[in-house]
N, C-alpha and C positions, 0 to 999 in steps of 0.2 A: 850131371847137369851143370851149364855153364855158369857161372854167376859177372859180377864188374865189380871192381872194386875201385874207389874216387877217394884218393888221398893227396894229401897237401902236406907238403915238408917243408916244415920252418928251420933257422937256423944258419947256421953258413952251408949254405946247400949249392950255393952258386958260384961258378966258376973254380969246381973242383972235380970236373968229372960225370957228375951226378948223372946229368944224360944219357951220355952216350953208354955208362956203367948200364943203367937201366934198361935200355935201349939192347944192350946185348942180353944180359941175366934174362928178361923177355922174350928174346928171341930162341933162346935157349931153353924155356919152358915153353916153347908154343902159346905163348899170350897174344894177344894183339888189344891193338888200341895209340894211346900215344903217352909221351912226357912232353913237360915244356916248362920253360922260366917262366915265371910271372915278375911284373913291373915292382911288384913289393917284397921279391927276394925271396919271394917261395918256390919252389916247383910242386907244378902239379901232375899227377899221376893217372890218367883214366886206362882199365885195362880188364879184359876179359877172358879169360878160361876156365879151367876146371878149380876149382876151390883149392884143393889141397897144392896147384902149380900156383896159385894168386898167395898162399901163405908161405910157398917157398922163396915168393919173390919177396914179398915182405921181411920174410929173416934174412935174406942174402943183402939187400939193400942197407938191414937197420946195421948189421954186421960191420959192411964195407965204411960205411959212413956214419959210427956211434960215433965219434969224435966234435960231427959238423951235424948232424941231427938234433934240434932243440924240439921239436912237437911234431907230432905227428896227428893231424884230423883225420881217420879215416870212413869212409860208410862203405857199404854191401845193398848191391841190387842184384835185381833180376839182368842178366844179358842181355842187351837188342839181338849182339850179328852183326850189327854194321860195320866191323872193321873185321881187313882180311891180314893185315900185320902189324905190328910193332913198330912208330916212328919218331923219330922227334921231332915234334910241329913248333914252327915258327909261327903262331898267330895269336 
């Protein structure tokens, strides 16, 4: 069963990558959903698959980016479905 996972990366998360990093590692586990910067230097993470590919995305990212990673907020829902890939949203 699918679940979403909605995290928020504090820290130097910006303008090192972080996107487009996620954006593949995502694509790469069949996730869909999106990343995007936010106005206060976070990026935010909404994304949807099978649990145990939403925890490997979570180690692969905290991995890449222990360095520039300061906090991580995360929560766990139920999946809508309404996304059919992996983007990175300018909005």
């Amino acid at each position: 069963m699918d679940k979403r996972l909605h995290a928020y990366y504090s820290g130097s998360v910006q303008g090192v990558g972080f996107r487009f990093t996620a954006e593949r590692v995502a694509g790469s586990l069949g996730l869909r959903g999106w990343v995007k910067n936010l106005r206060d230097g976070r990026v935010e993470v909404l994304a949807e698959g099978e649990e145990s590919d939403l925890n490997g995305f979570l180690r692969k990212i905290e991995t890449v980016f222990k360095d520039y990673i300061r906090d991580i907020d995360l929560t766990w829902e139920e999946a809508t479905g309404e996304f059919s890939n992996f983007d990175i949203a300018f909005f």
